[in-house]
Each structure stands twice: as C-alpha cells, then as structure tokens.
C-alpha atoms as one frame of an Amber mdcrd trajectory, in Angstrom:
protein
   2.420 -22.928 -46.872  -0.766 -23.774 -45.009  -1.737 -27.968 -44.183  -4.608
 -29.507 -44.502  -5.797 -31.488 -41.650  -6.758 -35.011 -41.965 -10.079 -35.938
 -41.435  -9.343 -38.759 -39.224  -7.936 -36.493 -36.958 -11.076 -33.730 -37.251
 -13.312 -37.000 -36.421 -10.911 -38.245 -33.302 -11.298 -34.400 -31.941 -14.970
 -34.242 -32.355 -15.258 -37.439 -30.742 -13.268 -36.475 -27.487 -14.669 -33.155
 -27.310 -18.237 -35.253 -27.314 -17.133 -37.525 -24.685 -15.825 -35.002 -22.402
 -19.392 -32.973 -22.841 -20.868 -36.316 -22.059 -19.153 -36.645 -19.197 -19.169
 -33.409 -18.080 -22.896 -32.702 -18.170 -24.659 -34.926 -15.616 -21.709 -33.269
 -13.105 -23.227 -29.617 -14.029 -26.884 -30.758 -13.958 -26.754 -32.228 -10.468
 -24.821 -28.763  -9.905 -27.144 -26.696 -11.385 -30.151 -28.358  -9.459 -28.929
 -27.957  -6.220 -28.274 -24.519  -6.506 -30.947 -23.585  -8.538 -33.957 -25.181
  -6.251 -32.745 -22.813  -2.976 -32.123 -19.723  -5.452 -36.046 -20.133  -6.677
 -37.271 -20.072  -3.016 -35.339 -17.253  -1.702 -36.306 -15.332  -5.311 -40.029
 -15.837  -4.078 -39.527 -15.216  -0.659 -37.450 -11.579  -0.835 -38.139 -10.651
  -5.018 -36.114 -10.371  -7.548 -34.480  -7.068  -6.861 -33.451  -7.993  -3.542
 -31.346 -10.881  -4.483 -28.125  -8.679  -5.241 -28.311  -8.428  -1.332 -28.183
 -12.441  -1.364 -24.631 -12.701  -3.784 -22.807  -9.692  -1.629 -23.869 -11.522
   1.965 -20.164 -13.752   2.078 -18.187 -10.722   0.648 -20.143  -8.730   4.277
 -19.916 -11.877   6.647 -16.012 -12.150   5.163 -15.701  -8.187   5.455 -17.210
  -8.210   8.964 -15.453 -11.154  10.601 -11.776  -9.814   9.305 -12.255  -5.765
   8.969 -15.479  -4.497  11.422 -15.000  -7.315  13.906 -10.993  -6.576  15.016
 -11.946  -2.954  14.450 -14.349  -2.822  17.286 -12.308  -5.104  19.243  -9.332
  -2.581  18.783 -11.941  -0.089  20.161 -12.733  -2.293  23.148  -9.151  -2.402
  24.170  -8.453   1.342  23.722 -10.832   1.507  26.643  -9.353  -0.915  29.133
  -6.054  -1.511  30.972  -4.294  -3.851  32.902  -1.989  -6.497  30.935  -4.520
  -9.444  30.709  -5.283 -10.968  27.087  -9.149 -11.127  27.072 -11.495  -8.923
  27.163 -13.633  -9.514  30.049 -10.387 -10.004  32.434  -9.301  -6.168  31.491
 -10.643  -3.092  33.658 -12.497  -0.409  32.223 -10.579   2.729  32.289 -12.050
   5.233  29.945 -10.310   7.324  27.731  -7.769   6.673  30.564  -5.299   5.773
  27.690  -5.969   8.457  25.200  -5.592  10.638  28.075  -1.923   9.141  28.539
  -0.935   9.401  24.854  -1.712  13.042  24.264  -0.560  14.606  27.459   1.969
  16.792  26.297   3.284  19.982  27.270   4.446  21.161  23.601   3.537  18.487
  20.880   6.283  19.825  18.862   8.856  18.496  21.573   8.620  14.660  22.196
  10.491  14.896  25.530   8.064  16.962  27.078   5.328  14.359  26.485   4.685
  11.248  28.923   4.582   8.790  26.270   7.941  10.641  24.558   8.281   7.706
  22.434   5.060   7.402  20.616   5.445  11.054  19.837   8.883  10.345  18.604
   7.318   7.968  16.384   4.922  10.571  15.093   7.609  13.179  14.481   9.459
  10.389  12.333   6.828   9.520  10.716   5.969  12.672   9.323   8.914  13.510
   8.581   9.372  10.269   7.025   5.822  10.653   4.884   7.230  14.451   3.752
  10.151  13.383   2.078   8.999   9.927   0.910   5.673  10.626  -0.558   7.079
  13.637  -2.457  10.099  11.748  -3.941   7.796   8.841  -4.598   5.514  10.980
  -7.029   7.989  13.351  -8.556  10.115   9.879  -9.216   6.883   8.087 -10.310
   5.680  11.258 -12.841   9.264  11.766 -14.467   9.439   7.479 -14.680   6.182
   7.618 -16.214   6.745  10.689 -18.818  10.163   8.566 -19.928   8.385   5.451
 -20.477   5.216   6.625 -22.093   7.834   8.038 -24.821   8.871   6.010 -27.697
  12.395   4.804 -26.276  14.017   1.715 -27.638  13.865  -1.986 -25.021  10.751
   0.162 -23.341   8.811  -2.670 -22.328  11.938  -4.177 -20.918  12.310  -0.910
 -18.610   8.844  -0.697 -17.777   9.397  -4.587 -16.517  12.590  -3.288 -14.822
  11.043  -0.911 -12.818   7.940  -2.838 -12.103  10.052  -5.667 -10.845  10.788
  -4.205  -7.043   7.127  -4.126  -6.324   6.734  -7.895  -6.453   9.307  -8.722
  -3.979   8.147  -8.723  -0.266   9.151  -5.625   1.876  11.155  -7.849   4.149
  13.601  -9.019   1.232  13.479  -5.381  -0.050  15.158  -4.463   3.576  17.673
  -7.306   3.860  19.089  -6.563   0.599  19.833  -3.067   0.542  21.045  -3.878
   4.415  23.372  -6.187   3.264  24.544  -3.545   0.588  24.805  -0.630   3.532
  25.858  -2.679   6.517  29.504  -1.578   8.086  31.247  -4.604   5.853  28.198
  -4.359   2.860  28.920  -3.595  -1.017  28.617  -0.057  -0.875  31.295   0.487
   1.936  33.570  -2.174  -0.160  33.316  -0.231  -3.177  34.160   3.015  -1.362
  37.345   1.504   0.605  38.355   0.232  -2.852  38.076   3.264  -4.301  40.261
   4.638  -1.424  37.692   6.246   0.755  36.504   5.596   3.996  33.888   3.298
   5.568  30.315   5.128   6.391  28.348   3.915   9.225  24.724   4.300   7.831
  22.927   2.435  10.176  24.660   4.464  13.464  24.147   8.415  11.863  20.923
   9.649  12.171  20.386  11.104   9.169  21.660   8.716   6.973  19.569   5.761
   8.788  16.269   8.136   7.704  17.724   8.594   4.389  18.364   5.306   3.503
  14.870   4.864   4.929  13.283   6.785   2.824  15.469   6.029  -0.672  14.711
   2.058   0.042  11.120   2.809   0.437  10.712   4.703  -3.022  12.941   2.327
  -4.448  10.754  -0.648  -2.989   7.329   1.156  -4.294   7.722   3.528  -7.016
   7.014   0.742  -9.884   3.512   0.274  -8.757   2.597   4.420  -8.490   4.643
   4.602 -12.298   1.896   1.960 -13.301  -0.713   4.034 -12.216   0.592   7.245
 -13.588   1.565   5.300 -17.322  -2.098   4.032 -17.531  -3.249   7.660 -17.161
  -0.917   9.272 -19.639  -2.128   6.049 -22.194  -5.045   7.168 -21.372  -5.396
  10.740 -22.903  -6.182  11.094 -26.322  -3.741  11.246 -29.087  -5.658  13.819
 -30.678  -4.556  16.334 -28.647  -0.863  16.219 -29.009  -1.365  15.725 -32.589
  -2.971  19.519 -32.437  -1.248  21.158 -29.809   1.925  19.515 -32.677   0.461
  21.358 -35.060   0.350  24.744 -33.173   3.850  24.473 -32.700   3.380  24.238
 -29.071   6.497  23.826 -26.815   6.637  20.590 -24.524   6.727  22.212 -20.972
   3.196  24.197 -22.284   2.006  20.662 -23.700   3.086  19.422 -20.094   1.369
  22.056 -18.024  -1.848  22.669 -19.863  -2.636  19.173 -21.174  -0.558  16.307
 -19.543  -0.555  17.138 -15.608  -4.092  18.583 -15.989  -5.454  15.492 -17.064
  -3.195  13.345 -15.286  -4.509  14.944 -11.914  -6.921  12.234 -11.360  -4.256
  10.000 -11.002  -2.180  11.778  -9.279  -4.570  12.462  -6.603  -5.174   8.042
  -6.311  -0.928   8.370  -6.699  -0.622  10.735  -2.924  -3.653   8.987  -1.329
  -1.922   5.464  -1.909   1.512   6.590  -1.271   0.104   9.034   1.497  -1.208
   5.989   3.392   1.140   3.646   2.854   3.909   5.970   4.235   2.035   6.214
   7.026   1.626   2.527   7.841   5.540   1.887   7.094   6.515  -0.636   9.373
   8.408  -4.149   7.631  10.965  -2.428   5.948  12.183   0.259   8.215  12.123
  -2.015  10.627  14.077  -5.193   9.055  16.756  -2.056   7.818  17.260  -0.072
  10.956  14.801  -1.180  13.608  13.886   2.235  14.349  17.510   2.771  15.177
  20.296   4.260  16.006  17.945   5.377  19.295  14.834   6.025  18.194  15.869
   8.327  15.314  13.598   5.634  12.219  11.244   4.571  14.732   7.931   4.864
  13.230   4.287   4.702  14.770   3.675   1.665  13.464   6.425   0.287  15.008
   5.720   1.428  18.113   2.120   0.106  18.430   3.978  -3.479  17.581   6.600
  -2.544  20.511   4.074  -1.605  22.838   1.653  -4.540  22.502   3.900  -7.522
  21.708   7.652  -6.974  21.960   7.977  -4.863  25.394   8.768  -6.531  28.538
   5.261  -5.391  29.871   2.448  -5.704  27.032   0.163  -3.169  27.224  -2.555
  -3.906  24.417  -4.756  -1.101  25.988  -2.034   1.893  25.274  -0.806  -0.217
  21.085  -4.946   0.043  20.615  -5.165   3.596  21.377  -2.574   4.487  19.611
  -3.663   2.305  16.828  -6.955   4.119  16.631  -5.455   7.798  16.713  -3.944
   6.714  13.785  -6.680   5.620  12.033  -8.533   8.564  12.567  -6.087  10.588
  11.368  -5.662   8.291   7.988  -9.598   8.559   7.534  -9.249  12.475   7.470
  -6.317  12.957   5.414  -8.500  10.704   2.952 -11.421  12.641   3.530  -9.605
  15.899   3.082  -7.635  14.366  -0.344 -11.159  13.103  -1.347 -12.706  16.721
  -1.220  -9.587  18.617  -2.852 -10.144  16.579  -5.579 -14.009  17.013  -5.875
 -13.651  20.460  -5.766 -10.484  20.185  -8.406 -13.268  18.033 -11.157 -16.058
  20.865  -9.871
C-alpha cells in the first residue's frame, strides 16, 4: 500500500534543500576562485597538455620524500661504517660491507660464512617462502573453486575467510601463541584427551611449521579474493558449452578455469612471493626467530642488526637491506616476463 506525501512536507524539504544551496554556494565560489585564478596562469604558462604533470606533482613530492628519499639514504649507509647515527659523522668504507655479508666459503653452509647469521636468515627464509607461498596458492585456488560454487551461507564463508586478513599481524601471532604456548589450548586439549604436552616453540621443525601454517592462515583470505574475482570473471558462456559437450570437470578445470585464471595467479605468487619474503611481525611476535636461530628470518635480522644488538651497526642492516631488494626486484622482473611470454 503506497502513501502519499503531504505537500506541506514536499514544500518544508524544498525549502531546506534551498537554504542549504544558499548557504552553501558563496563557500564554493570563494573556493572555486581561488583555485581557479592560479590554475588559469599556470594553464598559460606550461599549456594545456602539460597540466596532468601539475595534479601528479604531490603524489611525486609525497612518493619522493617517503619511498626515493630513505631509499637513497639506505644506499648511503650501505657504504659507510662506524656506529654513529648521521650521515656525515660515518666513514666511507666502500662496498666494505657487502664485502662482509657475502664472504662465504660454501653459501649452502651458513657456518662457513662470516656473517653466519644473516645467511641463516636467508636459508630460513627460503625455506620459509617454499613452503608458504605454495600452500598459500594451492589453499587460496581450492578456497576459491569452493566458494565460486553455489554452496548454501556462501557469502557468510567468503566473510569467514576474509575475516583474518583484517586483523593486524601482531594479534594474528599472539593468538595462535597463546593457543601453542607450553600451557596454551592446543596442549590442554591434548592432555585432556590423555596425550602429552608438545613443546612447539622449543622443536625446530614445529616452530617453522607453525610459522608457516599461521602465516597462510593470517593471509590466504586476501589471495582467495583475488583468485574469486578472476573465476567471476570468466564468462558463463563457456561452461554452459563445455556443459553441453558433456565435458568432465577436471578437463573444464584444466583447459578453461586455470588457463584463464593464470593472470591471477601470476598477481597471486608475485604478492605472496614478496610478502613471504618481507615476513617479519608475525614470526617474530610467535617465535622470535627461535628456538636458536632455527625461524629467524632476513628481515628480522636487518631489525637485529641495526636497532636491537648491543652494537648497532646501520651500515651492515642497510646492506643487507639492499641485497634484498635487489633480489625482490628480479624475482619480479623474472615473474613479470614469464607471464608476458605466457599472454605472447
């Protein structure tokens, strides 16, 4: 049964809306002059098709200051030593530190390195980026074939598995260290059930483990997003006549789903590619790189070796720091290609 409005109350509305543009307008004139005035002279001073350059100059000055500006002050310190904070109080030594870091007599044994533990930290964190980054994706793909199905309460799942991603990395790791601490939940619920307390945190291989299962836990929800917008993504039509050929799902999989899914999956390893890499906050609030040195991670070395160590040595953190970043640019470079040439 639809109402009909009253026309006092159609008047009152027109009225207020009136009043507000009233009030409203001399506010958006005096804007509109002031920035109209300087846009007109800078128009005629550079043209017309020059004045994109004028709208991206904060988004450089903002990129510059916080992005190119510690970047080559990262550089500067890769090339000095001593333990003073600024600049101009540190001696230049060259590639003195580089030098340091990769001296090695086998780079596939840490101990016969001098710096044995930032190669421990490599050997981690490859290890580390093998077994997370391919869980995360297989994990992320099957997620992603379930919930593009029709399945009953799926937009509460989808929510459910989203749900991790929006909590911060440091709450990630106190929760599931509360749960596998010596006294946590999971230990409770094993004595209860009459077996035995595990020590996760003091083996080895369970600390990297549990490393690795908290990370994909942490993360998957956002690579499943990416994945579910690609499968949304590909026509109907073409299930609807590989359907009609009688085609069997793991041929509709192979030859239509994963090929045009590719494209995501390639943004899918980049992203999870470099963020295993960087892993730092939640290793670190779960094991902190512990027992030994068996979860520390390169990240958390550079943060050891510039802030946390007895002796600071920014020069040896920023060398390392930029090692790593040139090996993140050419794993991107090298994912960037394979998937040129995948599209060619």
């Amino acid at each position: 049964m639809s109402t009909v409005r009253p026309p006092q109350a159609d008047g009152a509305r027109r009225r207020a809306a009136a009043a507000l543009r009233g009030a409203v307008a001399p506010v958006a004139a005096l804007a509109h002059a002031l920035v109209d005035k300087p846009m007109r002279w800078i128009q005629t001073r550079i043209g017309a098709r020059r004045m994109a350059y004028v709208f991206l100059l904060p988004n450089f000055l903002l990129f510059g200051l916080f992005v190119f500006l510690p970047i080559a002050i990262n550089v500067v310190f890769s090339v000095t030593g001593g333990t003073a904070l600024f600049p101009a109080d540190r001696p230049y030594v060259g590639l003195g530190q580089y030098e340091y870091l990769l001296d090695c007599g086998s780079y596939l044994d840490p101990n016969s390195c001098r710096e044995d533990h930032f190669w421990r930290g490599v050997s981690n964190t490859l290890r580390f980026v093998a077994f997370q980054v391919t869980s995360m994706v297989l994990f992320a793909l099957v997620t992603a074939l379930v919930l593009n199905m029709k399945i009953r309460a799926r937009g509460f799942f989808r929510a459910v598995y989203f749900f991790p991603v929006l909590l911060s990395p440091v709450v990630v790791a106190l929760i599931w260290k509360w749960i596998l601490q010596r006294d946590g939940l999971l230990n409770a619920a094993l004595t209860t059930m009459g077996g035995e307390k595990i020590l996760f945190f003091i083996d080895p291989g369970w600390a990297m483990f549990w490393a690795v299962f908290v990370s994909v836990w942490a993360h998957m929800g956002f690579y499943t997003l990416i994945l579910l917008a690609g499968l949304q993504a590909i026509p109907a039509d073409l299930y609807e006549a590989a359907e009609m050929d009688a085609t069997p799902r793991w041929r509709i999989l192979t030859r239509i789903t994963l090929p045009l899914l590719w494209p995501n999956m390639i943004v899918v390893i980049v992203l999870a590619l470099i963020k295993g890499v960087q892993t730092f906050d939640e290793v670190f609030v779960l094991t902190g790189g512990g027992p030994g040195t068996a979860t520390l991670m390169i990240v958390q070395y550079i943060y050891e070796t510039a802030f946390a160590n007895q002796v600071q040595n920014f020069g040896l953190a920023a060398a390392a720091s930029v090692v790593l970043g040139v090996v993140l640019f050419a794993l991107t470079m090298l994912q960037l290609l394979a998937t040129r040439r995948k599209e060619a």
